[in-house]
Every structure is written in C-alpha cells, then in structure tokens.
N, C-alpha and C positions, 0 to 999 in steps of 0.2 A: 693798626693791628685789628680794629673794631672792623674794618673793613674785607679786611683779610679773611677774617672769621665767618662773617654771613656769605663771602664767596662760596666756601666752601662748605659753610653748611647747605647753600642753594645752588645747587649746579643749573637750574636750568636754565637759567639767562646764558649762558654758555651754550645751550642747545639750539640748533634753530627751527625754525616755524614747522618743520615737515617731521622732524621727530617726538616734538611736546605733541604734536597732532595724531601721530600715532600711537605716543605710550599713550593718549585719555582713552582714545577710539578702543585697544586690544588691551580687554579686560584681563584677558586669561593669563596674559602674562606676569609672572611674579618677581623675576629675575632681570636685573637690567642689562641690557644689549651689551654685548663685546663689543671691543674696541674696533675689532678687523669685521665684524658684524655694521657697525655704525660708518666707517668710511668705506663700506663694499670693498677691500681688499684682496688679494689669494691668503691661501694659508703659507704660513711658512716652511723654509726645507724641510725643517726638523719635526716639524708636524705630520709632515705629509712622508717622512718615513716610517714615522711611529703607524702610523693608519696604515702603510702596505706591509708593514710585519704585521699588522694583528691580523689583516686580512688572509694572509699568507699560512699563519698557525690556526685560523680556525677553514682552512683549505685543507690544510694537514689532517688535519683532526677526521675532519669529514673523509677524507682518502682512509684514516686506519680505519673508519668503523664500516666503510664497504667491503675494503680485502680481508675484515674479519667475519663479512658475513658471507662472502665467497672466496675460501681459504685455498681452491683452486684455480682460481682465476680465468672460472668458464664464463667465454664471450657465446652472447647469444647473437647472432648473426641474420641479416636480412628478417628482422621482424619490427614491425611497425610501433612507435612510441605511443604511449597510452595517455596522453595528456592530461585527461578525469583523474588520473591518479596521483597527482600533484597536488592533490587539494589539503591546505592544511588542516579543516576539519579532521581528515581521515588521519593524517599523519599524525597530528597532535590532539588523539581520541584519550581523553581522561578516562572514560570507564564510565559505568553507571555505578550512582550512590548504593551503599549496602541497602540504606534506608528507605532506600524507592521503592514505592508499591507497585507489586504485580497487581495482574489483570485479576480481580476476584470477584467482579461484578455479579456472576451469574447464579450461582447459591442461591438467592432466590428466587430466579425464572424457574429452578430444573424444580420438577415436580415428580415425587417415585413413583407415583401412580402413570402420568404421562411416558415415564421412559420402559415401567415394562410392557404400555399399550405399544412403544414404538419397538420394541424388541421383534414383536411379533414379526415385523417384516426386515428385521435383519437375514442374513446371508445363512445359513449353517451351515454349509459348506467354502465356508471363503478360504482364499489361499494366504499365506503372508507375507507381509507387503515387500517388495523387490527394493534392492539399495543400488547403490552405486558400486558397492561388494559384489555381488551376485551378478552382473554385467558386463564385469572385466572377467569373473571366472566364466561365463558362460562363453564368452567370445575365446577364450584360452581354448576350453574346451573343441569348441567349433572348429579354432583353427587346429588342434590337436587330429580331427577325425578326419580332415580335409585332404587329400592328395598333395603331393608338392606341386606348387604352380597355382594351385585352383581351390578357392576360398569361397567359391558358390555365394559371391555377395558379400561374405563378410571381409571388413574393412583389417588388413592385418595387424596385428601391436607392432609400436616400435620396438626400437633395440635401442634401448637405451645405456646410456655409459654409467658405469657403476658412480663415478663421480656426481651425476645428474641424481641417483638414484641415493645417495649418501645426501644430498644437498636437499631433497623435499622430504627424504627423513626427519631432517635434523626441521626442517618447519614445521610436519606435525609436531615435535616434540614440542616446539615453543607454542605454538597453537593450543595445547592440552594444559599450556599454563596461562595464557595470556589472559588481559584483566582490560590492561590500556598500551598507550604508546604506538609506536610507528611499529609500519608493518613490516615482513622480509621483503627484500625486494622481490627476493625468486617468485614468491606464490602473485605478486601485482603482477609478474609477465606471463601468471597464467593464459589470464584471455587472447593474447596474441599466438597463443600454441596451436598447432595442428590436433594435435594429439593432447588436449588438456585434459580428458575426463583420468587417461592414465595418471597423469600427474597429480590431480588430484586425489587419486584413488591410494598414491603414495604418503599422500597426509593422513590417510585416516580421519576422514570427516566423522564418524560416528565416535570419536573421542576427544572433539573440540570443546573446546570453554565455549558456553555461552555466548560471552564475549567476544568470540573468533569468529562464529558461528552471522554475527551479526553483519562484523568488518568484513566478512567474505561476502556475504549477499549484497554490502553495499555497492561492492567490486566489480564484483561479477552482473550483478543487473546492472551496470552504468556500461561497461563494457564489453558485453556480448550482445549477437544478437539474441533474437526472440525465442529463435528454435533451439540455441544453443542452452541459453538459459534454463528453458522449460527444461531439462534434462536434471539439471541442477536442483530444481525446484522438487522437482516429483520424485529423484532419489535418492536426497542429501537432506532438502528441507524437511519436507514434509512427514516423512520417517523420528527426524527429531525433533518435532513438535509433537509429534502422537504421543514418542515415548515418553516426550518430559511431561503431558499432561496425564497421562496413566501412570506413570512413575507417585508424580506431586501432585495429583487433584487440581493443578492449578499450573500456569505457564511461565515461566521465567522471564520478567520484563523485556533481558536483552534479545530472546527468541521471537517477543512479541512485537518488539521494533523492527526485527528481522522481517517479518510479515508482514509488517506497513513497509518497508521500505521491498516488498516485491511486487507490489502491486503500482510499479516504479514503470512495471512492463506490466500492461493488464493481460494482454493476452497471452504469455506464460502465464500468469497467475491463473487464469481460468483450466488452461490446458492444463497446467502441473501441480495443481494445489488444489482448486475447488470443484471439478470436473472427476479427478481420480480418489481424492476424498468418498464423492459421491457412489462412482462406479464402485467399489468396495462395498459399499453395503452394509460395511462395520462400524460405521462411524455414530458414536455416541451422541447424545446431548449435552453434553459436553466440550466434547469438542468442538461441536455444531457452532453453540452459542460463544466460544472463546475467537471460533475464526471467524464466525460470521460480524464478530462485532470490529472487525477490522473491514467490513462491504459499509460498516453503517458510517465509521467514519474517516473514511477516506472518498474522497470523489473517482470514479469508474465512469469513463465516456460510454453513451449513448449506447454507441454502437455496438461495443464488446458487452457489456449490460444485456442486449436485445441475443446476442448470438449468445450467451451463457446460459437466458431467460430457455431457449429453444434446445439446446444440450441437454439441460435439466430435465426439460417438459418431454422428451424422447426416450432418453435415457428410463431403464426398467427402475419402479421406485422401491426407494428404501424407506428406514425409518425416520432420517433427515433431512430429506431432501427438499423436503414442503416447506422445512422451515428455512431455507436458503433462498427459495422461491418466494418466501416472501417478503423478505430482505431485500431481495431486486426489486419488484416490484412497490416497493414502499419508496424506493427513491424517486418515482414520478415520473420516471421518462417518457418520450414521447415515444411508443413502441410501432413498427412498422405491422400494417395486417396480418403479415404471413407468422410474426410471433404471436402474435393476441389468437389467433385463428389455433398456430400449436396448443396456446394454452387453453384453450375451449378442449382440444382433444384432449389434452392430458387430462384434465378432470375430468371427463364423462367416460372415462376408461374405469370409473369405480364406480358404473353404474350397479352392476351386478355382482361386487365385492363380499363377498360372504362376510369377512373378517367388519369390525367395527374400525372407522377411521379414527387416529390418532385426533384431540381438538383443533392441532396446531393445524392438520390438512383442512380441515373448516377455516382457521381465521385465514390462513392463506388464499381460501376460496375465497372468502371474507373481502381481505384487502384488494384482490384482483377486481371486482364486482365495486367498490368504492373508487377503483382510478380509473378504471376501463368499460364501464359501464356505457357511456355513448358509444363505445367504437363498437357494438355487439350488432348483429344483422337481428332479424326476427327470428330466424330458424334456430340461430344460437343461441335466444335468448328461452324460446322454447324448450330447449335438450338440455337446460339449467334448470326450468319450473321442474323437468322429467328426475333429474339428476338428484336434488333435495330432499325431493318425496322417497328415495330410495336410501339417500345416506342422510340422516338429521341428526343434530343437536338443538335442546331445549333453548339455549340461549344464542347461538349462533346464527341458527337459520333463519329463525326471523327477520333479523337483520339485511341475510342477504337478498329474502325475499323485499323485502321493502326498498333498496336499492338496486333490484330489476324492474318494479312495476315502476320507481320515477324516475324510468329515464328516456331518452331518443334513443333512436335507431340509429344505425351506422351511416352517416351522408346527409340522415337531416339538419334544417337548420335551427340553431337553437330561438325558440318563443322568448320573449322579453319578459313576457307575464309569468309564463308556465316555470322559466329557468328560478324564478323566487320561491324557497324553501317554502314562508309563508305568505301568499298573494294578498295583496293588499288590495281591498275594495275601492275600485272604480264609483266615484260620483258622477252620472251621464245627469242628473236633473238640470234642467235649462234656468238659468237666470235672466230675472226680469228684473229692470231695471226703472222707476218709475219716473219720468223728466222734471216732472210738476215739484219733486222733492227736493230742491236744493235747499243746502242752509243761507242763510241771511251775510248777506256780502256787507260789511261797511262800507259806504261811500262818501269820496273827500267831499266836504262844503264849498262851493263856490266864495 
C-alpha cells in the first residue's frame, strides 16, 4: 500500500525524459499538460463539434450586427477593399480618459503686451473661414445657374438613393454621440468613394464628438491620397480646431491627437492646415503656439520642412507667421540655397517698416542667424548689418549681431582654430633638450 501511495503522490517516474525536460525548462506554465496534449492526439468527435457550433453562433452574431447596421442591404459594388481599416486598434478604440490632460502648456509663453503688438498686422478685413458646408452649396449653386449639358468645369453632384442618404444620416447621428468602439462600416468605405466629400457632407462633421473627429482623421489620412485629404484637413479640421480653441481657451486632447495624427501626410498638413492658418491673417497666439507645438513634436522630413520654410517666407506676413518660422527653423535641417536665399528676402522686406516688429519676428531673425549663419554669402550678410540698424531690440539684436561678425561665408572652409568659441593658445617655443643630463643608470656587478 506504502508503495502504492508514493506512486501517486509522484507521478513523474511515470513521465519520460522529454516531458520532465520540458515542465523545468517552460516556467510559465502553471497548469499540467492534457492528456491528448501529452500523447499529440486529435481531438475528439464530440469536441470538435462543440468548437464548430460555437464557431458557427459567433458567425451569427457577427452576420446580425451587420444587417443591423445596413437595414437595406446596400451592396457597394466594384470598390476596392481598404485593408488599413482592419486594424484593431481602430476598431477596438477605448476612448480617451475623462482625466487626461489637454494641451495647456502655453498660458505662460502668451504675453498681452506681445499679442496686441501682433494684432497690428492682422487682416481687418478677412472673410470667414470656408467649410465643407459652403462648397457643396456653392457647387449646387453653380450647377443651378449652368445650362443643361454644360457645367463650365464644374464636377456634377451625384444622385444619390434616398436609402444611401438615410444610411450616412443615421452615422452622423452616431458620430455626435460617439466616445469609443468600432466604427460604422458605411463611413470606413468613405475613402474608396468617387463622390466622398458629398458623403461626408451628409454626416455633418461640424457636429461630431471629439472623439469621432479623431477616428475620422485617422481614417481618412491612412487612406486617401495627399490631394484628397488636404480638402479634409482645411474644411473639416482646421475650422474645428479654431472653434474649439475660441470656444475653450484651450483644445480638446482628442482634437489634439487629431493633429499629430495629420501630419501622418506632411504635405496636406502644410497645404491644409498650416499654410491657410497662415494665409488668414487671423490667427491668434493662441492658436499659433497650440498648433505649432505639434511642428515641435513630431518629426516633418526635410524636404516638406524646406518647401513650408519658403510658402511662409513668400506669403504676405501676418501677426504669426514668424513664429511658425521659427519653429521650422529650430529643427536644424539642412536647408537647400534657394530656401535660405527666400529667407534673407523675407526679412529684409521690413527694412523700411514703419510699424515696430512684434519680439517674436527678432528671435526668429534670431534663431535663423544661430543655424544658418555659414550658409549666408557677403552681400547677405551685409543687407542683415543694413537691416538691424533699421528694426532693433535692446536685447535681441546684439545677439544677432554677434552671431554675423563669427561666422564664414557661404563655400568657405571651416579653420580648425578659428571654428573654437574660445581659441586656446598655441605654444610655438622650441624645446631644448640637454644630452649631458641623464639621471644615474644602476649597473649589474660583474
């Protein structure tokens, strides 16, 4: 009986050499192997019918929750599958925490003195800003005044099926509540559409949750292209970011994630967000410092960086625009001539500015002058000495005078000596060495 007993209180002499080998080795495991696990087995009949019913009822399941979110059972036909939209991040989106901190960083950059220096070169006459609203009624319009046949260029509206039109109703409505969870499907097969900006224009993006607002831009920048997007960007985003930052003195996280995740596509982002920001004329410091701090932390290739640098520097100035300029320009890139060359014009274009320059347009001269300094020829560096003497600050300009006078010219090559902040003193004195001087060798005894 004694024998009987330690059998089974010790099973593993019963084991053999390849399985006691592997319960030591796989720590993680807590639970001891099945039986049909331990002799590699099949499963049995009855097992393997239980597993294709449950497969079968959560098949079901998934079939009712599609024909309940298209109660007409419209097939969309000859349109390409979206694959990016399979991602379960997007599908299975929690939400952001109530407790999450928005963006409030800037309260102490904004200064009132600085913003009614920058008012000065606001717009007073600016128009208000165009939506995605305003573009479907103008093109109605258009096609309204048109002849039959002949649309002078413009692209016709669909004729849509009241059904279609009932179906991205019913997703603004969920959009204006949405928080988390999976999307509709109708609005993921936006981007595959001919005619999406209509479609859109059926949700009512100006009365989307936060939240929705977010998922859509993840959407639509993964799957559009460049030129499509920017359309998105400049008359859906960017309209609800202004309001909500004029609304709440401050930006709503999800809107603000919305903004890093567009610059997903830099060049809509330039074209449709920080480019017609600019062209406006209206744009606060405020806003300035809420979008610019999404240039500071996200990386922008080179390239699109140099072509924004040069939109900027062209483009007639506003009250914010220097400080976007110097936001690019702080990233250090390596900018090609023909940008650095714009940027010499653009600042010597307030040679003979009546008005007093806002600071921010100094530190931007500022910061251009600390990364771009060698690349400047003589003549440019000249029409800077000219330029300072006309526009000054007490604390600024010195600065930038002292970062013209130490630097090289454009092509030269940099001195070894001269490149050191503080040159360290060369010793040329000749050393002599006297032969006669050796110290005292011990030598072995014979």
């Amino acid at each position: 009986m004694g024998k009987k007993r330690e059998r089974h209180q010790n099973p593993e002499p019963f084991l053999s050499d390849d399985t006691t080998n592997k319960s030591t080795v796989s720590k993680k495991r807590t639970k001891p192997a099945k039986k049909h696990q331990q002799e590699q087995k099949l499963l049995s009949a009855g097992m393997s019918s239980k597993i294709l019913k449950e497969a079968l009822l959560q098949q079901k399941e998934i079939q009712e929750e599609t024909d309940a979110q298209n109660p007409n059972n419209i097939v969309f036909k000859d349109e390409p599958v979206i694959q990016a939209l399979d991602d379960d991040d997007v599908d299975n989106f929690d939400g952001f925490a109530d407790n999450q901190s928005q963006f409030g960083g800037y309260e102490d950059e904004i200064n009132e003195d600085e913003e009614k220096l920058l008012e000065a070169f606001f717009s007073k006459d600016a128009r208000p800003q165009r939506t995605l609203a305003d573009i479907i009624v103008q093109k109605i319009k258009e096609k309204a005044q048109e002849p039959a046949g002949s649309f002078a260029g413009v692209e016709p509206l669909p004729k849509l099926d009241d059904s279609i039109i009932e179906i991205y109703k019913s997703v603004g409505e969920i959009f204006k509540k949405y928080t988390s969870g999976k999307l509709p499907l109708a609005f993921k097969s936006i981007p595959a559409k001919q005619h999406w900006e209509e479609l859109l224009y059926l949700t009512e993006p100006d009365k989307w949750s936060p939240n929705a607002v977010y998922q859509a831009t993840r959407i639509l920048a993964s799957n559009m292209s460049s030129r499509k997007v920017e359309r998105f960007y400049k008359f859906v985003l960017l309209p609800r970011i202004r309001l909500d930052i004029k609304k709440n003195k401050k930006l709503h996280f999800a809107l603000y994630q919305a903004l890093k995740k567009a610059v997903y596509k830099p060049a809509a982002f330039n074209r449709g967000i920080l480019l017609p920001l600019c062209e406006s004329r209206t744009c606060n410091l405020r806003e300035a410092v809420i979008i610019g701090s999404v240039l500071q932390k996200v990386s922008i290739p080179p390239l699109h960086s140099s072509v924004a640098l040069m939109k900027l520097a062209d483009m007639e100035y506003g009250g914010t625009t220097s400080y976007f300029i110097k936001l690019l320009v702080e990233k250090k890139y390596s900018l090609p001539y023909r940008t650095i060359d714009a940027m010499v014009a653009h600042f010597m274009r307030f040679c003979e500015e009546s008005r007093d320059m806002p600071v921010i347009w100094h530190q931007s001269l500022l910061a251009f002058m600390q990364r771009y300094k060698h690349e400047l020829t003589t003549e440019q560096k000249d029409d800077i000495n000219y330029l300072v003497k006309k526009q000054r600050h007490k604390m600024v300009t010195p600065e930038i005078l002292r970062e013209l006078n130490h630097s090289r010219n454009r092509g030269e090559k940099e001195d070894d000596l001269m490149s050191i902040s503080s040159p360290i003193s060369v010793i040329n004195k000749t050393i002599y060495e006297d032969r006669f001087d050796f110290p005292e060798v011990p030598m072995e005894e014979d």
